[in-house]
C-alpha positions as CSV (number, residue, x, y, z in Angstrom):
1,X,133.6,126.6,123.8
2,X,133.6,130.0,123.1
3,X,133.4,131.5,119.0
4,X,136.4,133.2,118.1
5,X,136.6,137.1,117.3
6,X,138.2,140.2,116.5
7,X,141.0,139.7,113.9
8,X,140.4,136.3,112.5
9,X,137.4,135.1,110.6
10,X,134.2,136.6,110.2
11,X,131.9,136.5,113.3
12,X,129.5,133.6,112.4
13,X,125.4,134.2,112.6
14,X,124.6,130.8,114.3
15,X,126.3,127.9,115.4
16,X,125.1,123.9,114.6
17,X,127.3,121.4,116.4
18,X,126.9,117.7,114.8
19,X,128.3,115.0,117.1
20,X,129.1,111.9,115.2
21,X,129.2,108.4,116.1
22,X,132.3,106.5,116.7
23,X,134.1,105.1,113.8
24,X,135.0,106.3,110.2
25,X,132.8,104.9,107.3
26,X,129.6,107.0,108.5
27,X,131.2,110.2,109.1
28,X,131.8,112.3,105.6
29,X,128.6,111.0,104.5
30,X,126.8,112.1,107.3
31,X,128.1,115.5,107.7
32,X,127.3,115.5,103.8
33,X,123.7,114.9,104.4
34,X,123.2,117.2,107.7
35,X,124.6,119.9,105.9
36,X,124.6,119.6,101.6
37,X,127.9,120.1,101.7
38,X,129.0,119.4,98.1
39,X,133.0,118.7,97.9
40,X,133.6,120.4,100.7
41,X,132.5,123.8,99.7
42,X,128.8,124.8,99.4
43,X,127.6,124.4,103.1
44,X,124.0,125.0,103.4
45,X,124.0,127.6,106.7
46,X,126.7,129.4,105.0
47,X,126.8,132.1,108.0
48,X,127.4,129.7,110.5
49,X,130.2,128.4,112.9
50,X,129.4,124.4,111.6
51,X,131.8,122.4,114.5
52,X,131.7,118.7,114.2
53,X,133.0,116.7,117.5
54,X,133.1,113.1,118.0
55,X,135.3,110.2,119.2
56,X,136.7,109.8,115.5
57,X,139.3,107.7,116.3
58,X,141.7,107.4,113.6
59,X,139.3,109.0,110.9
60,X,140.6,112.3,109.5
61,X,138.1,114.2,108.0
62,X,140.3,116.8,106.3
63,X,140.3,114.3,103.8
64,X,137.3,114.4,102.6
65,X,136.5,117.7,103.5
66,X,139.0,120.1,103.3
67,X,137.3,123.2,104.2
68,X,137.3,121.6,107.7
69,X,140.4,122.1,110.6
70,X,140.7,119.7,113.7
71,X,141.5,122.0,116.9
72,X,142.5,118.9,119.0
73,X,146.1,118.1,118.7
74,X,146.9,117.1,122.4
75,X,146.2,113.7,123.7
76,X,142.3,112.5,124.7
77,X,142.9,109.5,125.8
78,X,146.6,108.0,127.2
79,X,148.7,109.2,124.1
80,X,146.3,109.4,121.2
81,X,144.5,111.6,119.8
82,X,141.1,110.1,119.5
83,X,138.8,113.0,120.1
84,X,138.5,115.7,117.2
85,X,137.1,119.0,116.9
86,X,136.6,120.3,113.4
87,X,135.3,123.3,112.2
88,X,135.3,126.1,108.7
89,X,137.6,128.6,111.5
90,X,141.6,127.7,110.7
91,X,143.6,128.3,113.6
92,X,141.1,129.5,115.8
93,X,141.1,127.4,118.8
94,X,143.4,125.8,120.5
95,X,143.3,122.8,122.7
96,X,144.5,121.9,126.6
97,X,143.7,119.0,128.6
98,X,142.4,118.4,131.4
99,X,141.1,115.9,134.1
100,X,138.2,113.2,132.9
101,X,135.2,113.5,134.2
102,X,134.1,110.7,137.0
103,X,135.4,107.7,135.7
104,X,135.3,108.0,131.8
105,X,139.0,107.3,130.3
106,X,139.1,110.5,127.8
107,X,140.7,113.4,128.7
108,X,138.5,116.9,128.8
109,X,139.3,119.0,126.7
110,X,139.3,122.4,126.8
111,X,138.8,124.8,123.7
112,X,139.9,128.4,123.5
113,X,139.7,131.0,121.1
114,X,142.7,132.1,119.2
115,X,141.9,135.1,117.7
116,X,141.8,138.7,119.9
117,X,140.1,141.3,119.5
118,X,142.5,144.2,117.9
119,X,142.1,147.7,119.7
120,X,140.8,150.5,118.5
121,X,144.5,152.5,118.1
122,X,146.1,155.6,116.2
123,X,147.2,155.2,112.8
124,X,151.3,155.4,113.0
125,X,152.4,158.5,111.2
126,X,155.4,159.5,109.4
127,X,158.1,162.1,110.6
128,X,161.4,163.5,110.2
129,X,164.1,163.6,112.8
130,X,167.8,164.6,112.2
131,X,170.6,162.3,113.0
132,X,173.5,163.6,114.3
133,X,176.7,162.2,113.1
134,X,180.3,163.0,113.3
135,X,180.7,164.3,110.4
136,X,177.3,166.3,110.5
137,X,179.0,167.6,114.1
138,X,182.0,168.7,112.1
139,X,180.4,170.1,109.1
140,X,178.3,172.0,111.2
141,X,181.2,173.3,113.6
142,X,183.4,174.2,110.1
143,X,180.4,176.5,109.3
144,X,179.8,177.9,112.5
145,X,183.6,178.9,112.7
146,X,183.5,180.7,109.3
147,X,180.2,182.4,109.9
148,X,180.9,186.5,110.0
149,X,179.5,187.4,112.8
150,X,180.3,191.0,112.9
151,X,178.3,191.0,109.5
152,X,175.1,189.6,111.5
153,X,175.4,192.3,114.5
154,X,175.9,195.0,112.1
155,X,172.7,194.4,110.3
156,X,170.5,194.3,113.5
157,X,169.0,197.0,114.9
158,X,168.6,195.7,118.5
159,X,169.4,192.3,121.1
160,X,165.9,191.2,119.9
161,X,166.8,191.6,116.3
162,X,170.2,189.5,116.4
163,X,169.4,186.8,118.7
164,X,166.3,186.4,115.9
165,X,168.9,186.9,112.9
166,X,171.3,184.0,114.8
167,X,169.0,181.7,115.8
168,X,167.5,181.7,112.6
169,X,170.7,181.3,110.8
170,X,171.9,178.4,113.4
171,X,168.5,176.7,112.6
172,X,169.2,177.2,108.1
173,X,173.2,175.5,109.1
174,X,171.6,172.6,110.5
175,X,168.9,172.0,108.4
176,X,172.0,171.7,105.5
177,X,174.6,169.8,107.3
178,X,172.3,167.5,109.5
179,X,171.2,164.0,107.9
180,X,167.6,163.7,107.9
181,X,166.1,160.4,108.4
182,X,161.7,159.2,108.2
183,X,160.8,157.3,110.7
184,X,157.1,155.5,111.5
185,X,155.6,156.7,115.0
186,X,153.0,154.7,117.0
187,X,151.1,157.1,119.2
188,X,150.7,156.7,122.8
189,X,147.1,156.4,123.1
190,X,146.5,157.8,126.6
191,X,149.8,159.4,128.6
192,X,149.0,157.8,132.6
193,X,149.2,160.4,135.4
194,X,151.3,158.2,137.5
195,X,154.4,158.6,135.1
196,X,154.3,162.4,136.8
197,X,155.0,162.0,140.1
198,X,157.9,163.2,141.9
199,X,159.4,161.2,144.7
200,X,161.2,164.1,146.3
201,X,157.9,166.3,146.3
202,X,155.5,163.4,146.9
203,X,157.7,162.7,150.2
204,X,157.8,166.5,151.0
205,X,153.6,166.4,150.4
206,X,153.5,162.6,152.7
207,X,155.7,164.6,156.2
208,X,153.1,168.0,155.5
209,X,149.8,165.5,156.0
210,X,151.7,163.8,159.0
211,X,153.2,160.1,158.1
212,X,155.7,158.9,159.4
213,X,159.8,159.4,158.3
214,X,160.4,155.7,158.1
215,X,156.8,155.3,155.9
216,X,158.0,158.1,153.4
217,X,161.3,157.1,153.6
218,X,160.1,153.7,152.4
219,X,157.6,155.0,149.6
220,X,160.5,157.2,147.9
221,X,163.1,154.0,148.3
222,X,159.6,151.8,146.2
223,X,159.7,154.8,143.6
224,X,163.2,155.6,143.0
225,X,165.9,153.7,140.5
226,X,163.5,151.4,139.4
227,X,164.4,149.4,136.4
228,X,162.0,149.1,133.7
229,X,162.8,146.9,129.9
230,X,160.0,146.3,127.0
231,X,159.7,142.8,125.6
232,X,157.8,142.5,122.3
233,X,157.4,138.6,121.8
234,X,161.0,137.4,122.2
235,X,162.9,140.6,121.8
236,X,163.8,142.0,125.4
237,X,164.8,146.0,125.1
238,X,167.8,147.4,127.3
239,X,167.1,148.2,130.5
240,X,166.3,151.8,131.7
241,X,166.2,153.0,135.4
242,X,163.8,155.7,136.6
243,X,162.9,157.8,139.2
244,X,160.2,159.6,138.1
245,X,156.6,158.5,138.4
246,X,154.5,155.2,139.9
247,X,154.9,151.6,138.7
248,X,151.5,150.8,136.3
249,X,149.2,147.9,137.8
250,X,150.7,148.5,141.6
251,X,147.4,149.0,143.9
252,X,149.3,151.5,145.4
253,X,149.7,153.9,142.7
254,X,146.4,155.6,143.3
255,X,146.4,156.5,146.5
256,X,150.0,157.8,145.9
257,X,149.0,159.9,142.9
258,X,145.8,161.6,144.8
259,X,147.9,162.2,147.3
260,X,150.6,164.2,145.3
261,X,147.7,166.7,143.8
262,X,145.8,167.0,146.9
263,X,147.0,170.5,147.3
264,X,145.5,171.2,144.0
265,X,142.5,173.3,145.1
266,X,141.1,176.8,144.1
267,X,142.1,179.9,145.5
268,X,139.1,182.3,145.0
269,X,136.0,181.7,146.8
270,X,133.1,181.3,144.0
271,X,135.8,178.9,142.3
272,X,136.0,175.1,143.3
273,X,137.8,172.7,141.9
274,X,136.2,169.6,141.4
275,X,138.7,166.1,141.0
276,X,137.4,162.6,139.4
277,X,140.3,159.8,138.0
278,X,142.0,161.5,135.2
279,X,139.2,164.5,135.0
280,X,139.4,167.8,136.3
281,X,136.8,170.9,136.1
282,X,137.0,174.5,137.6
283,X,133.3,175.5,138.4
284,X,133.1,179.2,139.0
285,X,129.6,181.4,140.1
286,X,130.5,184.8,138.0
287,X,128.6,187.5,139.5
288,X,127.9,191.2,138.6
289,X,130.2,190.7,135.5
290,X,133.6,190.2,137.6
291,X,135.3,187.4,135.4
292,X,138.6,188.1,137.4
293,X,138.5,185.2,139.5
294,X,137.7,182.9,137.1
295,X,140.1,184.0,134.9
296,X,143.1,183.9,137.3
297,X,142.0,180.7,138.4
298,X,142.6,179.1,134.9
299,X,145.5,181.6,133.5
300,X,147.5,181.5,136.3
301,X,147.2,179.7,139.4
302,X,146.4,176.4,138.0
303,X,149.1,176.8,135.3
304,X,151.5,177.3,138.3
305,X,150.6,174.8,140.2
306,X,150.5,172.2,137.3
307,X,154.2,173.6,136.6
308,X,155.3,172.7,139.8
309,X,154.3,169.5,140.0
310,X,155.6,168.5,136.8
311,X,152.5,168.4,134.9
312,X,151.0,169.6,131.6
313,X,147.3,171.0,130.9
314,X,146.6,169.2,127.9
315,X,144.6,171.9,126.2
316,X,143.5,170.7,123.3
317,X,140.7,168.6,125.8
318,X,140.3,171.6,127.7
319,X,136.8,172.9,127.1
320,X,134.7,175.8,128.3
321,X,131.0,175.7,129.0
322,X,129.0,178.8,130.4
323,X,125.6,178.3,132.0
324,X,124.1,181.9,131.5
325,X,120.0,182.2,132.0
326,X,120.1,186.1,131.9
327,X,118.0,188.1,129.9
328,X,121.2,189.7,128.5
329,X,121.5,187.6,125.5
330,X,124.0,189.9,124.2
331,X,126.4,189.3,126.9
332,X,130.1,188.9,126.1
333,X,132.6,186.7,128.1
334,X,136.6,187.5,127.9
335,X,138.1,184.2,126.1
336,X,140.0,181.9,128.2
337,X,143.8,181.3,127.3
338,X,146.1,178.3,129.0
339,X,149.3,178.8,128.2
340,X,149.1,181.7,125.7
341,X,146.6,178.7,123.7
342,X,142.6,179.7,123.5
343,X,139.8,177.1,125.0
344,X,137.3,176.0,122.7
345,X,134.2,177.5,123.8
346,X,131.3,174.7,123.4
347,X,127.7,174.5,123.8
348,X,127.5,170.8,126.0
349,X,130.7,168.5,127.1
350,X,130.7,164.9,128.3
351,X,131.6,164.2,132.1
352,X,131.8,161.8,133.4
353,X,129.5,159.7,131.0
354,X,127.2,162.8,131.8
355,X,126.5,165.0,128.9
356,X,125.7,168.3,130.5
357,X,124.6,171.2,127.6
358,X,124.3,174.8,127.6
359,X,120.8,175.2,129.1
360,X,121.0,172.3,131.4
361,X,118.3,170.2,129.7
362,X,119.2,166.0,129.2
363,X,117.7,165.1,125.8
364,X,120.7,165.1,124.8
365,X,122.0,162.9,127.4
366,X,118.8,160.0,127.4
367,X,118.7,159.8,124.2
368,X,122.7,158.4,124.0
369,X,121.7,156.2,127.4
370,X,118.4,154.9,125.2
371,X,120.7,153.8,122.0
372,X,123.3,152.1,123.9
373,X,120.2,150.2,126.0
374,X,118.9,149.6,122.7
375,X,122.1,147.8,121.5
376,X,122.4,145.7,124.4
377,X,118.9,144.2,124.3
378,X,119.7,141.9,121.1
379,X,122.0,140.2,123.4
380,X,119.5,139.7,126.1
381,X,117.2,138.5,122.8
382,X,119.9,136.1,121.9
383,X,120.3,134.4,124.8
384,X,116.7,134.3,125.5
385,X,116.7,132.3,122.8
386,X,119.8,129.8,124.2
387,X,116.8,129.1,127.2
388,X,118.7,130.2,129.7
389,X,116.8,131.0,133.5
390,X,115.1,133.5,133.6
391,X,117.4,134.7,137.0
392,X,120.4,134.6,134.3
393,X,118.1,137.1,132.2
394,X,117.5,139.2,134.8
395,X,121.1,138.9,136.1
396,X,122.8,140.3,132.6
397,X,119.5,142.9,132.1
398,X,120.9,144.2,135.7
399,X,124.3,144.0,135.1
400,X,124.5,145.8,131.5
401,X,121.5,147.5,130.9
402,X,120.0,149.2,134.1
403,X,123.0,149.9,134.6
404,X,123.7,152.0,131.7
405,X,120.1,153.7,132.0
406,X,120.6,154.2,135.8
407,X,124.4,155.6,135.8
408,X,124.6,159.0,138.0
409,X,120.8,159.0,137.8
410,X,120.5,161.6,140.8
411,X,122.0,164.3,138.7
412,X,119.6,164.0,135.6
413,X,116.7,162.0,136.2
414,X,114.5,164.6,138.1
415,X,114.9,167.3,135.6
416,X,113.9,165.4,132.5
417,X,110.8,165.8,130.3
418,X,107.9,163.0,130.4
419,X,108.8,162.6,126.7
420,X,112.3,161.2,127.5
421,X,111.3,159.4,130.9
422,X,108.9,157.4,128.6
423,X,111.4,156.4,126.4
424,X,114.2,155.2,129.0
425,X,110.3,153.2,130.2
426,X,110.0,151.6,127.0
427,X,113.7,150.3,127.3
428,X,112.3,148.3,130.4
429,X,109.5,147.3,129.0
430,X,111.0,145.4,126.0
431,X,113.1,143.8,128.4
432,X,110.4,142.5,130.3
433,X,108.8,141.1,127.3
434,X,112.1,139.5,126.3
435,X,112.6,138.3,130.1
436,X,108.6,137.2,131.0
437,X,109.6,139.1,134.2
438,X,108.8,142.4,136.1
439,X,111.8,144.8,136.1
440,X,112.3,147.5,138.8
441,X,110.7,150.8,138.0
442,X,113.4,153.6,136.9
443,X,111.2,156.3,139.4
444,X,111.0,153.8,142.1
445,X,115.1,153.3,141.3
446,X,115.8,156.7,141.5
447,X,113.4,157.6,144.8
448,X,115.9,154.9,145.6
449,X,119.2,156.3,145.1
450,X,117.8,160.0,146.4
451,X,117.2,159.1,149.4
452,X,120.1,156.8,150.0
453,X,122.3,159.7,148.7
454,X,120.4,162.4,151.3
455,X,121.9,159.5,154.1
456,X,125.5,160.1,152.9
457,X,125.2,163.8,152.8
458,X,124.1,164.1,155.9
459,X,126.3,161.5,157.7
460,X,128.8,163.2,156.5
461,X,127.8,166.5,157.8
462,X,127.2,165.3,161.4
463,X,130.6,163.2,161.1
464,X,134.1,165.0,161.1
465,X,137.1,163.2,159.1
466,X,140.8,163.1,160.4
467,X,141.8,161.0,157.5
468,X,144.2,162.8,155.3
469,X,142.5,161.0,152.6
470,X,139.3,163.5,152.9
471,X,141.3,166.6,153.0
472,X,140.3,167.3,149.7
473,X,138.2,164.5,148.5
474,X,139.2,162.5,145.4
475,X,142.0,164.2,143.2
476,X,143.3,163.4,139.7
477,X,145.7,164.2,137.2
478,X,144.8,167.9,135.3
479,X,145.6,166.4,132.4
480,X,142.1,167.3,131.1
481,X,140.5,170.3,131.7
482,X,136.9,171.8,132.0
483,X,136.0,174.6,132.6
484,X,132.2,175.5,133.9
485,X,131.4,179.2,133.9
486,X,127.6,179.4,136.2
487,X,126.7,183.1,135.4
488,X,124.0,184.9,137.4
């Protein structure tokens, strides 16, 4: 039985299960005496989840004890409810049954949690939008027809000057004659890059890398007039039919979106572009002060590509980083505008889980690996405690903690300092206290993955690849942007 969380009550320190003997006289006085409860309402492990089971027949402790809920309200055994599950947690589990076990007449029952955990989400915000009504329509068209307009074009000087005098004057009429209504706005809390795609110029992209007419026939047929309704409990929206963009959860959606931005590649030479999920950065090696490439890169041709393939650079995530170890520390760089908009200029980003600063070092970087291992290990602690195998130990160390203090290792681990080496050690080592085992060695681990990672590189070099998958390795939506400026 799991405890229940998120949204419902408080997330209990402990639990102490009683399990009571059949019949009725013994049980309030019992759970009296195991736990000093006193009407009901002083229990002695007040930060507890206190669950009381037994075969209680008829008994109802509720009674007695009000503070306590039974959970069980299907059958247990034939039709009667004979079981009961109480605990301090109102309508936090709920009950199914299920088989007996070998040849015992009482149902199993099954006990699951209620309660969710809520998601981290935007606050909704307030806004204005304008309502258009008839009679806003007509009130608007009644001004419009007595404007002077010959007034207007008289007063301007050139085009520039009256289309600004109109359009501002359009803008004042509607602001007076249009309705005005506040509405409450839940944010989307991450766009998906599938809802971008094209069928037309995904098919176009599918005959250039050589399928089949029937196949892309078939895949813009999948993604075309598509209907789509939101339900909210038991309130069904209208439906709507689109044509633009992948279905969400479809296994097939992936390989279609990397394949629509696979032309998106650099166009200079010391630029690449470099493609991960949602993530995309420009790396470009700036050399005897020519920024031009780089520049043109970002300003233009990505811009134009992202326009054609109906897509947005989200600039507001778009950050700049420039790696300079020159002597020249007075050395200016041109700022970097997408869309008319500057790039915030910053001294480290995050990539990939990766924090990669100015200079290169990864301090920064262990030390955000160490805390998070740090956190974890109370749960290792805990169910240390639960005397679980030591296998099961190592199991959930492997699964949740080296894994966290290994992740991209290759790219970070050989240029740290001794300092920070010994304290991604001493993570390890207090897991091997709490486990009574020996853990593998973060060095030998990341001798490991060096060499295994050498293999790929140079299979891959002595292999060639036909697949139109590796034309440009693994692409993603430009949603987010970041640029990396090497400088020599």
């Amino acid at each position: 039985m799991a405890e229940p969380s998120g949204t419902g009550p408080r997330h209990p320190a402990g639990r102490v299960f009683l399990g009571l003997p059949h019949g009725q006289n013994t049980v309030v006085g019992e759970v009296k005496r195991r736990w000093s409860v006193s009407d009901g309402k002083q229990p002695l492990h007040r930060d507890a989840a206190l669950i009381v089971v037994g075969d209680l027949d008829s008994a109802n402790l509720k009674r007695a004890l009000p503070n306590f809920h039974q959970h069980i309200t299907c059958p247990t055994r034939g039709k009667r409810t004979l079981d009961h599950c109480y605990t301090t947690f109102k309508n936090s589990y709920k009950a199914q049954s299920r088989p007996p076990f070998g040849k015992s007449d009482h149902a199993t029952i099954f006990l699951m949690p209620v309660y969710k955990q809520r998601l981290k989400q935007e606050a909704p915000v307030q806004r204005e939008v304008a309502r258009w009504t008839d009679q806003s329509v007509a009130a608007l068209q009644d001004a419009l027809d007595d404007a002077d307009w010959d007034m207007i074009r008289r007063s301007s000087d050139d085009v520039n000057m009256f289309t600004e005098a109109v359009v501002g004057f359009i803008g004042k009429l509607t602001d007076d004659t249009v309705q005005k209504n506040t509405i409450r706005t839940f944010p989307n809390q991450k766009p998906s890059a599938f809802n971008t795609i094209i069928p037309s110029t995904l098919t176009s992209k599918l005959e250039v890398l050589g399928l089949s007419l029937p196949l892309c026939q078939w895949i813009s047929n999948f993604l075309t007039d598509r209907p789509q309704a939101v339900r909210v409990k038991k309130h069904t929206s209208s439906t709507l039919t689109l044509s633009t963009g992948a279905p969400q959860g479809c296994v097939l959606s992936p390989l279609l979106y990397s394949l629509y931005t696979y032309d998106c590649v650099a166009s200079f030479n010391p630029t690449t572009i470099i493609k991960f999920a949602d993530d995309t950065v420009v790396v470009c090696l700036i050399s005897n002060n020519d920024e031009t490439a780089y520049l043109q890169e970002f300003g233009k041709n990505l811009e134009r590509w992202c326009q054609e393939n109906n897509l947005l650079l989200n600039v507001s995530k778009t950050k700049e980083l420039i790696v300079d170890f020159s002597t020249k520390q007075d050395r200016s760089y041109q700022p970097l505008n997408i869309c008319g908009t500057p790039v915030e200029r910053v001294d480290s980003s995050r990539y990939l889980g990766v924090h990669i600063k100015q200079d290169l070092s990864w301090s920064c970087h262990i030390n955000t690996l160490v805390k998070k291992a740090r956190q974890r290990l109370y749960h290792l602690r805990r169910l240390r405690d639960f005397k679980l195998p030591s296998q099961v130990l190592k199991t959930f160390y492997t699964c949740t903690i080296e894994s966290v203090l290994t992740g991209s290792i290759t790219s970070w681990f050989g240029n740290s300092t001794m300092q920070d080496r010994r304290a991604l050690q001493r993570v390890v080592r207090s897991a091997e206290r709490t486990i009574h085992t020996e853990l593998p060695d973060l060095q030998d681990i990341y001798s490991m993955c060096t060499f295994i990672e050498h293999l790929n590189i140079f299979s891959s070099a002595t292999s060639s690849s036909t697949s139109c998958l590796s034309l440009n390795g693994t692409v993603s939506n430009p949603y987010n942007i970041s640029g990396l400026t090497t400088v020599l």
